[in-house]
C-alpha positions as a Markdown table, in Angstrom:
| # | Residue | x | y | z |
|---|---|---|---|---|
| 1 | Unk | 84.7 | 11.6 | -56.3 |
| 2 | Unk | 82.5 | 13.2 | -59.2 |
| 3 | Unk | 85.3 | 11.9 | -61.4 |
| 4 | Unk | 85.3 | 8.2 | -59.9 |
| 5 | Unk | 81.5 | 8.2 | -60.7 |
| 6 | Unk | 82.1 | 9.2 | -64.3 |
| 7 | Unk | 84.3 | 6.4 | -64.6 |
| 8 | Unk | 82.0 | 4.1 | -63.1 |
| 9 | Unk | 79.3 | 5.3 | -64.9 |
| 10 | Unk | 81.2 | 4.6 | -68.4 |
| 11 | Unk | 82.5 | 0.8 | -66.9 |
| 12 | Unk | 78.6 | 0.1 | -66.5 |
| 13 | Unk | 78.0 | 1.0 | -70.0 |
| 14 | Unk | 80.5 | -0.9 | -71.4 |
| 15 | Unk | 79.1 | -4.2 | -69.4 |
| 16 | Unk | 75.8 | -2.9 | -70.7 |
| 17 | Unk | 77.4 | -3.2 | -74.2 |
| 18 | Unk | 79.0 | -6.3 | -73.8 |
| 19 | Unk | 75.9 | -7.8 | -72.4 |
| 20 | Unk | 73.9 | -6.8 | -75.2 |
| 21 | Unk | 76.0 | -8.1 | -77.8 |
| 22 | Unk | 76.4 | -11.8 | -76.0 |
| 23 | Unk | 72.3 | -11.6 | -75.6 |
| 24 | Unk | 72.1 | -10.8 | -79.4 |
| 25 | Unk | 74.6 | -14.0 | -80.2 |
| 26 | Unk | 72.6 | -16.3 | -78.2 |
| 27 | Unk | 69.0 | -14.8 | -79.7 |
| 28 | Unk | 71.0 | -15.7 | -83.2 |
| 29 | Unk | 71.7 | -19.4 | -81.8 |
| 30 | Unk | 68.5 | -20.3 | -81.1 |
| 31 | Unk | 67.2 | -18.6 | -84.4 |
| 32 | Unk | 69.4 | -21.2 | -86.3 |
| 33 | Unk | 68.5 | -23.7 | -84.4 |
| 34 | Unk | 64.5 | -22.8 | -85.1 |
| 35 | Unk | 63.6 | -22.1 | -81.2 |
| 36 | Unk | 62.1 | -18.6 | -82.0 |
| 37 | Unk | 60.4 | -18.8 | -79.0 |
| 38 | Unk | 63.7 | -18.5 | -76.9 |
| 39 | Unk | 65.4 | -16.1 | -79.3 |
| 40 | Unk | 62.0 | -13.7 | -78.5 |
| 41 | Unk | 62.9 | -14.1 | -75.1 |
| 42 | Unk | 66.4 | -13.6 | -75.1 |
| 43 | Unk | 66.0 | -10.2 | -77.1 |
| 44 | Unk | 63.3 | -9.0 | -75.0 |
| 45 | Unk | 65.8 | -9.3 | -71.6 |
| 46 | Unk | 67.9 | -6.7 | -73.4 |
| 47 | Unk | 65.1 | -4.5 | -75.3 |
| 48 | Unk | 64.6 | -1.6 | -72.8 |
| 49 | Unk | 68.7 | -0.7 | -72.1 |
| 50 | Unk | 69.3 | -1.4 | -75.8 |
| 51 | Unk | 67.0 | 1.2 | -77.2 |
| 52 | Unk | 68.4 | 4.0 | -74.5 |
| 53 | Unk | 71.7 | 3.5 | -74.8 |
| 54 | Unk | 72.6 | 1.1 | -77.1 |
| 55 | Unk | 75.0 | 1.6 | -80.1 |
| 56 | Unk | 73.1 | 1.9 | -83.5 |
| 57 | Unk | 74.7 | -1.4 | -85.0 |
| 58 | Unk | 73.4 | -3.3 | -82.2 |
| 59 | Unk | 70.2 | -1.8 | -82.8 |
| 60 | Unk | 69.8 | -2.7 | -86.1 |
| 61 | Unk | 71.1 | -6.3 | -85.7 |
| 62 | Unk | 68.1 | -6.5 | -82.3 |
| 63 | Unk | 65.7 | -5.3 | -85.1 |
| 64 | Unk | 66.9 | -7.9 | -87.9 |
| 65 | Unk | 66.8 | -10.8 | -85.5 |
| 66 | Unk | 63.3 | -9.8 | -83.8 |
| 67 | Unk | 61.7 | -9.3 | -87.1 |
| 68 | Unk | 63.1 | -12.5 | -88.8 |
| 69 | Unk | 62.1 | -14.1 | -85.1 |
| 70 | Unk | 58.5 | -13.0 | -85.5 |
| 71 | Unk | 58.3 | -13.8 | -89.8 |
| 72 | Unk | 58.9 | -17.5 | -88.5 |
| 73 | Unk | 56.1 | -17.6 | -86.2 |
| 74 | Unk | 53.6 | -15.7 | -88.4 |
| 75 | Unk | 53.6 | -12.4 | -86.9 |
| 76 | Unk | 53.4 | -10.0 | -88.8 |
| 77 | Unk | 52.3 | -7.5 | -88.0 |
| 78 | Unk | 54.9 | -7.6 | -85.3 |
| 79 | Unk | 57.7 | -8.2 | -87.8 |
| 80 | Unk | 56.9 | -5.6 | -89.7 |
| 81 | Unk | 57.2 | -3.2 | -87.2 |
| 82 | Unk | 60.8 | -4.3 | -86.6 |
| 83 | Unk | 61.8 | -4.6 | -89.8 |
| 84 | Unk | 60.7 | -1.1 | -90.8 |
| 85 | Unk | 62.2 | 0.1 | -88.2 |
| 86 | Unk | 65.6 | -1.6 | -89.2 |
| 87 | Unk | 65.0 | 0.1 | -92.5 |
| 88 | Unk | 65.1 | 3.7 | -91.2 |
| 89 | Unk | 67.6 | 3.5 | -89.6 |
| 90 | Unk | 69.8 | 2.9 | -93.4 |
| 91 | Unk | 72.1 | 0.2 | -92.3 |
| 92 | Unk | 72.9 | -2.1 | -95.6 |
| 93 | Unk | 74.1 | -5.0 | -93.6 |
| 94 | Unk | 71.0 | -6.3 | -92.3 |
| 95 | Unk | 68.9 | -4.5 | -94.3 |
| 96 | Unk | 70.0 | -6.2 | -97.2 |
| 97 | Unk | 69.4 | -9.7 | -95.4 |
| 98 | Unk | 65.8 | -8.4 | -93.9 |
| 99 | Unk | 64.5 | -7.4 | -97.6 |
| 100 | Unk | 63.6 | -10.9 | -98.9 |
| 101 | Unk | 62.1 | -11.5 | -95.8 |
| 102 | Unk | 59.7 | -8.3 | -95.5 |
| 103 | Unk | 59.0 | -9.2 | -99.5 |
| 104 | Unk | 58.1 | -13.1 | -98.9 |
| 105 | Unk | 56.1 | -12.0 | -95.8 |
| 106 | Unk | 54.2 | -9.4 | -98.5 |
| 107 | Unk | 53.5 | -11.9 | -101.3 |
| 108 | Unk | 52.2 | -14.0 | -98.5 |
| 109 | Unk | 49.9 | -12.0 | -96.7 |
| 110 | Unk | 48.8 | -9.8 | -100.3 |
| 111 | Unk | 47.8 | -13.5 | -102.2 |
| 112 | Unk | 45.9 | -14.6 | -99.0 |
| 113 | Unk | 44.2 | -10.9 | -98.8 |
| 114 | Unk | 43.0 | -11.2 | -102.3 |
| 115 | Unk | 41.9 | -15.0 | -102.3 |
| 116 | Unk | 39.7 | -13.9 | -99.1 |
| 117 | Unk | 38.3 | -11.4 | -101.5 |
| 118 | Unk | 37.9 | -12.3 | -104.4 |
| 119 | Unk | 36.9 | -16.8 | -103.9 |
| 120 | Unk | 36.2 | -17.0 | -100.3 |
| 121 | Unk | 34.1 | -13.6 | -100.2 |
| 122 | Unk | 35.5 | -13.1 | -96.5 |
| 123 | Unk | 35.2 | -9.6 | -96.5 |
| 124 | Unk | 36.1 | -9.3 | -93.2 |
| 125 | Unk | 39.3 | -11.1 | -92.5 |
| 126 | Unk | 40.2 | -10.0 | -96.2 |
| 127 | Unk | 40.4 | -6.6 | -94.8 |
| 128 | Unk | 42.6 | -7.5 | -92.0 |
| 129 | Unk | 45.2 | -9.1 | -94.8 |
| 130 | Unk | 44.7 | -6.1 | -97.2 |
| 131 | Unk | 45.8 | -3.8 | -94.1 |
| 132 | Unk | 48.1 | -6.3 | -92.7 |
| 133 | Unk | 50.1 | -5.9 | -96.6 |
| 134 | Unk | 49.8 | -1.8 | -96.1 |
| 135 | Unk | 51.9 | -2.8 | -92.6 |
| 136 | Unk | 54.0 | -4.5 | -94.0 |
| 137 | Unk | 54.8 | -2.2 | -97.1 |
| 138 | Unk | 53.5 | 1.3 | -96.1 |
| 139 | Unk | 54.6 | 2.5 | -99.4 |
| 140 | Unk | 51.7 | 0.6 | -101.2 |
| 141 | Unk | 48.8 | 2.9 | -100.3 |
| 142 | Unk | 46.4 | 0.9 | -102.7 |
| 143 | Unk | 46.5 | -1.9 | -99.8 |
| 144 | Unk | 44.9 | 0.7 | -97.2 |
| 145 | Unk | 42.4 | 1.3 | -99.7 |
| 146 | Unk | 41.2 | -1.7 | -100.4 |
| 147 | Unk | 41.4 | -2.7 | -96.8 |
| 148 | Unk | 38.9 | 0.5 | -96.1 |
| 149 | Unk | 36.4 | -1.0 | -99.3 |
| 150 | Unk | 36.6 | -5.1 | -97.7 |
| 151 | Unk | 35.8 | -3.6 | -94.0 |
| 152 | Unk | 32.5 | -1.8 | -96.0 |
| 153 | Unk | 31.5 | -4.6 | -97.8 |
| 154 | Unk | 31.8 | -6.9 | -94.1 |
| 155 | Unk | 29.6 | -4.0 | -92.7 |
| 156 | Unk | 32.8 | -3.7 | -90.4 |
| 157 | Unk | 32.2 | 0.2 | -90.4 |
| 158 | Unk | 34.5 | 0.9 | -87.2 |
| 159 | Unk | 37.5 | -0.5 | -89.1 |
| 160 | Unk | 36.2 | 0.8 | -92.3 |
| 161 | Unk | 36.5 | 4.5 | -91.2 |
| 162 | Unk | 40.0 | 3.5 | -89.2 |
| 163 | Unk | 41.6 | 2.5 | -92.5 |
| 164 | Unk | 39.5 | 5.9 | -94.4 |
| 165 | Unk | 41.1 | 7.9 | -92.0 |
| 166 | Unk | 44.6 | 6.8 | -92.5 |
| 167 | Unk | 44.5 | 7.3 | -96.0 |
| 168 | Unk | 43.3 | 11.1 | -95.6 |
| 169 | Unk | 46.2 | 10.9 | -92.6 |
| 170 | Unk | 48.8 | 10.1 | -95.2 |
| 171 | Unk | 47.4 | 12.3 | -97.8 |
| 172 | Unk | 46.2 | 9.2 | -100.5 |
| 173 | Unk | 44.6 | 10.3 | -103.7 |
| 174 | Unk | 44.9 | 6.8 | -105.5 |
| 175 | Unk | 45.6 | 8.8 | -109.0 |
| 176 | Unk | 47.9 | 6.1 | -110.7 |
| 177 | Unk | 49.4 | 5.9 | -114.7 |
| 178 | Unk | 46.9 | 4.5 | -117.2 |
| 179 | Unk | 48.9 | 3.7 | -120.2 |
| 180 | Unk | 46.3 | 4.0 | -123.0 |
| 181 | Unk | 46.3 | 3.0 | -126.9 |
| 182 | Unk | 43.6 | 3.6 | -129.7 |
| 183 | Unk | 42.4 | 0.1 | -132.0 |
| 184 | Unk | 43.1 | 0.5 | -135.1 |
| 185 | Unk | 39.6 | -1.4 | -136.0 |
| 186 | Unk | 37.7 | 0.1 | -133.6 |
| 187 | Unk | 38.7 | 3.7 | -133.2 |
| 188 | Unk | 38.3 | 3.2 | -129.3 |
| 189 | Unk | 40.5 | 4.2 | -126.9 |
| 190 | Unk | 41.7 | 1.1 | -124.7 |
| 191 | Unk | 43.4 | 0.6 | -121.1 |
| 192 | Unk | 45.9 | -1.3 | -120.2 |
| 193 | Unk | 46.1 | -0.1 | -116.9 |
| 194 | Unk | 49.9 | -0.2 | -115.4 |
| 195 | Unk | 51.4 | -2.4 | -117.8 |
| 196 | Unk | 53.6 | -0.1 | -120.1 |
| 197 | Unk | 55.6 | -3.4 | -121.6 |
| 198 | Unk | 52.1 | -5.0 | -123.1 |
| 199 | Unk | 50.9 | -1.8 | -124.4 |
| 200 | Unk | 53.9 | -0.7 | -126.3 |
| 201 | Unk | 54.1 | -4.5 | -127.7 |
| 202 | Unk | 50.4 | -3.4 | -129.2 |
| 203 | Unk | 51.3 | -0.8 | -130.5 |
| 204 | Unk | 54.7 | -2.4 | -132.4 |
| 205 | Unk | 52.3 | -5.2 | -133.8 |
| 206 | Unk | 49.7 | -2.6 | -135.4 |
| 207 | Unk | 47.1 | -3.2 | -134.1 |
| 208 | Unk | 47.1 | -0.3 | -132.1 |
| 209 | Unk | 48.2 | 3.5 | -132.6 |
| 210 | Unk | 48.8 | 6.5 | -130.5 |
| 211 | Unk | 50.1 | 5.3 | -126.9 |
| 212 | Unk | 49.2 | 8.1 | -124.9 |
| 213 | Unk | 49.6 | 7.9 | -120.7 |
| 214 | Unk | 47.1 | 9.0 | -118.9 |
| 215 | Unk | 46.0 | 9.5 | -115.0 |
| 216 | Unk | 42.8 | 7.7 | -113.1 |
| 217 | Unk | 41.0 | 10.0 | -111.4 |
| 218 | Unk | 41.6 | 11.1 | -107.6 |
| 219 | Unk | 40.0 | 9.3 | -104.8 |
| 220 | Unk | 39.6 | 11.8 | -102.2 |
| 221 | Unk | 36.4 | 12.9 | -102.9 |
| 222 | Unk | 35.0 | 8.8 | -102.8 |
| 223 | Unk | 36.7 | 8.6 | -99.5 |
| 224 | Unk | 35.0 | 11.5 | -97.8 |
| 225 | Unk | 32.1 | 10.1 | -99.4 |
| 226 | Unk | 32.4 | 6.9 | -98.2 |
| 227 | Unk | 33.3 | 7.9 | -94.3 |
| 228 | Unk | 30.1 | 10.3 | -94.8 |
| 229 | Unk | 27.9 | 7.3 | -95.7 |
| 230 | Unk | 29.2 | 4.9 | -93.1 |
| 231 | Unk | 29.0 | 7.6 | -90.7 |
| 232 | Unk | 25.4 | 8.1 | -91.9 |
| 233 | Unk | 24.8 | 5.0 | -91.5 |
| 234 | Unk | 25.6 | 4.5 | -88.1 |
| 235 | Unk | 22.9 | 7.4 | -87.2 |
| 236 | Unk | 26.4 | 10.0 | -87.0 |
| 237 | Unk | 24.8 | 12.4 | -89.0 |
| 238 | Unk | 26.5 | 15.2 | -87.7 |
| 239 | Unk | 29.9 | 13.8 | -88.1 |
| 240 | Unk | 28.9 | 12.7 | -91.6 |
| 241 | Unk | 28.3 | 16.3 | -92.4 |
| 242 | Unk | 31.6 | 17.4 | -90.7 |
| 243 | Unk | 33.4 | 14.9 | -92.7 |
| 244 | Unk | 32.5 | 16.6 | -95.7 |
| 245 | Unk | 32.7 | 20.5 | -94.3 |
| 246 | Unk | 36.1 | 19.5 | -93.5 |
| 247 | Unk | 37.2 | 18.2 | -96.8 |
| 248 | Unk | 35.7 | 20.9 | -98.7 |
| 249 | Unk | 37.3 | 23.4 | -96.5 |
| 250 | Unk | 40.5 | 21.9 | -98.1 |
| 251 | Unk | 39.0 | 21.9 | -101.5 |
| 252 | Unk | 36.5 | 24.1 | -101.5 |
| 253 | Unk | 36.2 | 23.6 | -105.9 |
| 254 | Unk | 36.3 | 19.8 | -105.9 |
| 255 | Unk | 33.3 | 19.2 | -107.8 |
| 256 | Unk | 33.3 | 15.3 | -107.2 |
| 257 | Unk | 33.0 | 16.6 | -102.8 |
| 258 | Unk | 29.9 | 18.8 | -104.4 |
| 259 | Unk | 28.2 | 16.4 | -105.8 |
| 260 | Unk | 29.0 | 13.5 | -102.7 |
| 261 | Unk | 27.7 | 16.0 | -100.3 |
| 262 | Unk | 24.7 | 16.8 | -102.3 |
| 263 | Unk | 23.8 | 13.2 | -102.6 |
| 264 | Unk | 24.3 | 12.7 | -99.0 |
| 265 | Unk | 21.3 | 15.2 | -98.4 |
| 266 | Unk | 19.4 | 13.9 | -100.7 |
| 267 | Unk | 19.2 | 10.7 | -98.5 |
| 268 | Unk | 18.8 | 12.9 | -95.4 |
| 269 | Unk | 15.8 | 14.0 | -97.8 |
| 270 | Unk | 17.5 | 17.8 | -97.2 |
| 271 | Unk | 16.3 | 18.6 | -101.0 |
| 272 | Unk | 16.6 | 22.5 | -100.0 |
| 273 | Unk | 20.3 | 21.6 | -99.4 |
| 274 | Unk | 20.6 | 19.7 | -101.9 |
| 275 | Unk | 19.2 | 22.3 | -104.4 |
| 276 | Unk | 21.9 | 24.9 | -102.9 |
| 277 | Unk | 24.9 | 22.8 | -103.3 |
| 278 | Unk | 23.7 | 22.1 | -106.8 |
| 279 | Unk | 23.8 | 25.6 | -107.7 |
| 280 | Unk | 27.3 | 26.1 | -106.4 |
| 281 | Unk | 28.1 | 22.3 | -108.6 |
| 282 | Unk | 26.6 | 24.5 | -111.9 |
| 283 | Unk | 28.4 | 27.7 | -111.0 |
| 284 | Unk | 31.9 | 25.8 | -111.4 |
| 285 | Unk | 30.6 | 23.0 | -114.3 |
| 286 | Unk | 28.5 | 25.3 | -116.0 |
| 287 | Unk | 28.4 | 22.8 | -119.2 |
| 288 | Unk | 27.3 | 19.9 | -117.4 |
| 289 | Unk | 23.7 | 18.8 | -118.3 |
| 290 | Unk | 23.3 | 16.1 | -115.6 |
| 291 | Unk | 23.5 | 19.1 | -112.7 |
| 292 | Unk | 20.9 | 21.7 | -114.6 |
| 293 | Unk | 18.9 | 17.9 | -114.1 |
| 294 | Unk | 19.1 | 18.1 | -111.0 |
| 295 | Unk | 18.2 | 21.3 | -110.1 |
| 296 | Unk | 14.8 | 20.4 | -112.2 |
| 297 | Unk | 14.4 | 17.8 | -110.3 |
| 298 | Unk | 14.9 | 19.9 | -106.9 |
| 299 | Unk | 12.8 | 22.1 | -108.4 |
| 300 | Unk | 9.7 | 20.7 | -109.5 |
| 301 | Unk | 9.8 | 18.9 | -106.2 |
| 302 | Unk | 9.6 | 22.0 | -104.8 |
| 303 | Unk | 6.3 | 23.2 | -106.4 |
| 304 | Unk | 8.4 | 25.6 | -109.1 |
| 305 | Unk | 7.5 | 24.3 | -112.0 |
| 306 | Unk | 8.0 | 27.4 | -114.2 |
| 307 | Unk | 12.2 | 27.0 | -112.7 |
| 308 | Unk | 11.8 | 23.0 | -113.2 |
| 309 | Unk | 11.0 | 23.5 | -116.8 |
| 310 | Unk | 14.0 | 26.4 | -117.3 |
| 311 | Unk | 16.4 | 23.6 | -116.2 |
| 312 | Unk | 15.7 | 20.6 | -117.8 |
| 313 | Unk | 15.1 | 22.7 | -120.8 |
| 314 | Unk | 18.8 | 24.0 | -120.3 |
| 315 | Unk | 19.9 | 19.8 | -119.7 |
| 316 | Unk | 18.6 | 18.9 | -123.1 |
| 317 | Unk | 20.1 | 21.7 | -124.8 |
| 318 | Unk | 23.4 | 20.5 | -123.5 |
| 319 | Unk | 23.2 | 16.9 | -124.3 |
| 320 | Unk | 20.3 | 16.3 | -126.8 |
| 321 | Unk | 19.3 | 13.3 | -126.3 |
| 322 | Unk | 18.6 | 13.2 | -122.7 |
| 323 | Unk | 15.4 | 11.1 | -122.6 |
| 324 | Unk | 14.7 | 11.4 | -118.7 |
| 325 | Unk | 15.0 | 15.6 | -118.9 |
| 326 | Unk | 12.2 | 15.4 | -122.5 |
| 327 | Unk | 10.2 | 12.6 | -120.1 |
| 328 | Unk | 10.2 | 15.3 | -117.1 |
| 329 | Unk | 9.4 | 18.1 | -119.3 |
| 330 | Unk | 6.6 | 15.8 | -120.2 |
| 331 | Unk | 5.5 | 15.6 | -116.7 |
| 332 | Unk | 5.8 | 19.4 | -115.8 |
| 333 | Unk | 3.5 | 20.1 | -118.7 |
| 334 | Unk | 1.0 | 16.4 | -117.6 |
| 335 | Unk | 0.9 | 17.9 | -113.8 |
| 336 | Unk | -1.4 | 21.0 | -115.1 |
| 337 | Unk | -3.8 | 17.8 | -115.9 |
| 338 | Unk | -4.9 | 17.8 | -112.3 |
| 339 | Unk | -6.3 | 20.6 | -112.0 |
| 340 | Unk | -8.2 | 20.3 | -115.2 |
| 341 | Unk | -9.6 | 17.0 | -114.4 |
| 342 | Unk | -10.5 | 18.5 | -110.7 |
| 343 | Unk | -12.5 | 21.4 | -112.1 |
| 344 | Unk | -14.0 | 18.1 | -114.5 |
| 345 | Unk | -15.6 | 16.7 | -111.8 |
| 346 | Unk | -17.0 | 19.7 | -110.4 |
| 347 | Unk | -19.0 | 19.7 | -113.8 |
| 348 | Unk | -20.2 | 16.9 | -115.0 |
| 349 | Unk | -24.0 | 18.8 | -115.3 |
| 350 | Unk | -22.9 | 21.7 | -116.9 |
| 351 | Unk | -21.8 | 20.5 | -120.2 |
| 352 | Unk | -20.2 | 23.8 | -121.9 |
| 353 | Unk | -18.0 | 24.3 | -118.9 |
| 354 | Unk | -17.5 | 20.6 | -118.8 |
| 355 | Unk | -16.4 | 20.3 | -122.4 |
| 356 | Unk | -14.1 | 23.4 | -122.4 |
| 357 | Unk | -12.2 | 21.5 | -119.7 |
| 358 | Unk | -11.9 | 18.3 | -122.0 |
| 359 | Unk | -10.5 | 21.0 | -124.9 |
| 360 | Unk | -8.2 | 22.3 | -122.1 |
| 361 | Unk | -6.9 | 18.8 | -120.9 |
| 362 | Unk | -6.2 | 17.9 | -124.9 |
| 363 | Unk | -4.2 | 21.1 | -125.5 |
| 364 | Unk | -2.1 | 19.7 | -122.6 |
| 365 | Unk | -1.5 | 16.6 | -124.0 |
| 366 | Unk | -0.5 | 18.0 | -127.4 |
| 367 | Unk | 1.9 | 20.0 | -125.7 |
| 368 | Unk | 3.3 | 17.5 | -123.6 |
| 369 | Unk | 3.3 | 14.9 | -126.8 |
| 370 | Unk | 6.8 | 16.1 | -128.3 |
| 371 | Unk | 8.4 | 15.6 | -124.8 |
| 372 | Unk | 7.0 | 11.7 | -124.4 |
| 373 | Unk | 7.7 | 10.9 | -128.6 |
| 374 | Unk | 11.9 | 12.6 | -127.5 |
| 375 | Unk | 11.9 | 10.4 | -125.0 |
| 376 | Unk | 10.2 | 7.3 | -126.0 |
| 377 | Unk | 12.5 | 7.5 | -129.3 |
| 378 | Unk | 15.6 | 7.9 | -127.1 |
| 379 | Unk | 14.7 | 5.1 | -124.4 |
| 380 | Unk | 11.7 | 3.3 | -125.1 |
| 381 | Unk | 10.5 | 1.5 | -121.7 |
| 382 | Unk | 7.1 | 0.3 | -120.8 |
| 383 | Unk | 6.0 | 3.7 | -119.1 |
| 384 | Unk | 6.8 | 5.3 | -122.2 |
| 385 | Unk | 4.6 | 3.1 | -124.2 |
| 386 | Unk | 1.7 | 3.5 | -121.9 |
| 387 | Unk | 1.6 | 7.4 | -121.7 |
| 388 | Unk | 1.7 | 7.4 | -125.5 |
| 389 | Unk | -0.7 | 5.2 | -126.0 |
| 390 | Unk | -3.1 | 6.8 | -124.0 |
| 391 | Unk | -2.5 | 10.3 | -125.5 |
| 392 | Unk | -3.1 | 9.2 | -128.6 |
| 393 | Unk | -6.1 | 7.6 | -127.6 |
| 394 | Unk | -7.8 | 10.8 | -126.0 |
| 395 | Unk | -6.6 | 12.7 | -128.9 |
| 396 | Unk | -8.3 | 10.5 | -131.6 |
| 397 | Unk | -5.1 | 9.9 | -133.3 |
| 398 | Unk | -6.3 | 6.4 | -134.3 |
| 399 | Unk | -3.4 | 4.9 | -136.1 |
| 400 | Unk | -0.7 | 5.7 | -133.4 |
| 401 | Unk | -3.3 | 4.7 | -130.3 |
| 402 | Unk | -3.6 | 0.7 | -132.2 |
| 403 | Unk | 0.6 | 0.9 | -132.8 |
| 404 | Unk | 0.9 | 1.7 | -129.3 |
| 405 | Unk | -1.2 | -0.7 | -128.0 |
| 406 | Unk | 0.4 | -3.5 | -129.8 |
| 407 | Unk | 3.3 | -2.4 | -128.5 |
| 408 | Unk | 1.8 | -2.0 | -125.2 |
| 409 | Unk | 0.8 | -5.9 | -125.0 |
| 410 | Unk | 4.4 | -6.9 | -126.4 |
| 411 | Unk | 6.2 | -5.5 | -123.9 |
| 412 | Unk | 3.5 | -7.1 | -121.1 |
């Protein structure tokens, strides 16, 4: 008996088998004859006993014929799925035939993602396509990316974080070749991106000299940034913060994750935050002027003046000609002012006291004087002008005060 049901068993799958494969000849029928809507049909009667017991050759010819099925009616996305499917499974036969398919239905779907982007502005539906092209090719990564950036910009921050999360999921850094040459008349260093072919061609004509190949920069660190923001955005502070402890737990010295952080508190108007993480920025970039900024920044803020002054003193010895650090030293030395001109008030009887305080307030504006001329010299804007022109003024230095002033009224 147990052996008649063995048999039995094994005569079922063999009509299973033979089923299948007349199903899969009729779903190829009406695919020639265009009537993809029967061929769908046909191949779905047979799905669910193909894929348990079905032999792989049948399998990949039921993937080939649904995904060439769904190309024809403009699904995609659905014949994507099948095709890739088809592809893992490393049968040449209908691979080979499915490959210009899956490429036409790329070119498609990647010229219509762009033309939404970059002429019809349609962030929105751009960012289905861009995705949509990542389906259809999950090897090119950049489409996910640039999926995640469209979503943004359409304020489509659901999506937006969907696509950021699958790039973290599959590990994207977007750090791609950058084949580089220096111009011969220039002496600059030019990009020419990912095309190897045009720079080497620059280089043979002489116009350029010492091809080098470099990498862009990661974009892990603009990608926790961004799902921060968005998630900020939405009022999820808390995750936004997450989303960042979790990334830096990875990579606890990425400097660019600092930085993101940081800025992220800044916004939150967390400047106490903000001040710590800048510290821990400086501790691993110790050379970098912009962060010893910052911290002068965090701490004048702060009420720390003598600390404010230490670090924008340490910014301009780094880069010299850092006009906003000399215009905040400036400041630090203009806020004793206040106080002066407080205690001025109080005294307008007693004129001694009264005109010590005017000496006072003019040995502060001779100090602060170097810092404004730095910075007016390196970036000369019309709150530059101004403060000049009035320090000279106060001070008597006549000649400067009229230069000043003319200057004053031309930029008006």
């Amino acid at each position: 008996m147990k052996n008649q049901f063995i048999a039995l068993s094994l005569g079922l799958m063999s009509l299973g088998a033979v089923a299948q494969k007349s199903e899969l000849k009729e779903a190829e029928k009406a695919i020639k004859k265009q009537d993809f809507t029967t061929a769908l049909s046909t191949l779905k009667t047979i799905e669910g006993s193909l894929m348990m017991n079905g032999e792989d050759k049948y399998k990949s010819k039921f993937y080939f014929l649904k995904g060439k099925a769904l190309a024809a009616q403009k699904d995609y996305k659905g014949a994507a799925e099948s095709l890739n499917a088809l592809f893992a499974m490393n049968e040449s036969k209908y691979g080979d035939e499915a490959r210009p398919i899956l490429n036409q239905m790329i070119q498609e779907v990647s010229n219509k993602a762009v033309d939404l982007y970059n002429n019809k502005k349609d962030y929105k539906n751009a960012a289905e396509n861009f995705y949509l092209t990542y389906l259809l090719s999950p090897a090119d990564t950049s489409f996910a990316y640039n999926a995640a950036v469209s979503a943004t910009q359409a304020k489509d921050y659901d999506k937006a974080v969907e696509y950021y999360k699958e790039l973290q999921k599959i590990g994207y850094t977007g750090i791609e070749k950058e084949f580089v040459a220096t111009d011969k008349a220039t002496g600059k260093v030019e990009s020419f991106g990912n095309d190897k072919a045009r720079r080497d061609l620059m280089v043979k004509s002489g116009g350029y000299l010492k091809p080098d190949t470099k990498s862009t920069e990661s974009k892990t660190a603009t990608i926790v940034k961004n799902v921060a923001l968005i998630l900020k955005e939405q009022g999820k502070t808390d995750e936004a913060i997450e989303a960042f402890k979790e990334a830096r737990a990875s990579n606890p010295k990425d400097l660019n994750l600092i930085l993101n952080e940081a800025q992220l508190y800044v916004e939150m108007g967390k400047m106490d935050k903000f001040g710590e993480l800048m510290n821990e920025a400086v501790a691993l970039d110790p050379e970098n002027p912009t962060l010893y900024y910052n911290l002068g920044v965090v701490n004048f803020n702060q009420g720390r003046m003598e600390d404010a002054k230490k670090y924008y003193e340490k910014a301009v010895e780094l880069k010299p000609d850092y006009a906003d650090a000399y215009m905040n030293l400036a400041v630090i030395v203009l806020n004793q002012e206040k106080a002066i001109v407080d205690e001025m008030n109080k005294n307008l009887n007693n004129f001694k006291k009264y005109d010590e305080l005017a000496a006072k307030q003019k040995e502060v504006y001779k100090e602060a004087l170097p810092f404004l001329e730095k910075a007016d010299g390196l970036n000369r804007n019309v709150e530059t002008v101004k403060t000049l022109m009035n320090l000279y003024e106060v001070l008597e230095m006549s000649d400067k005060a009229s230069e000043y002033r003319e200057l004053y009224k031309s930029m008006q």
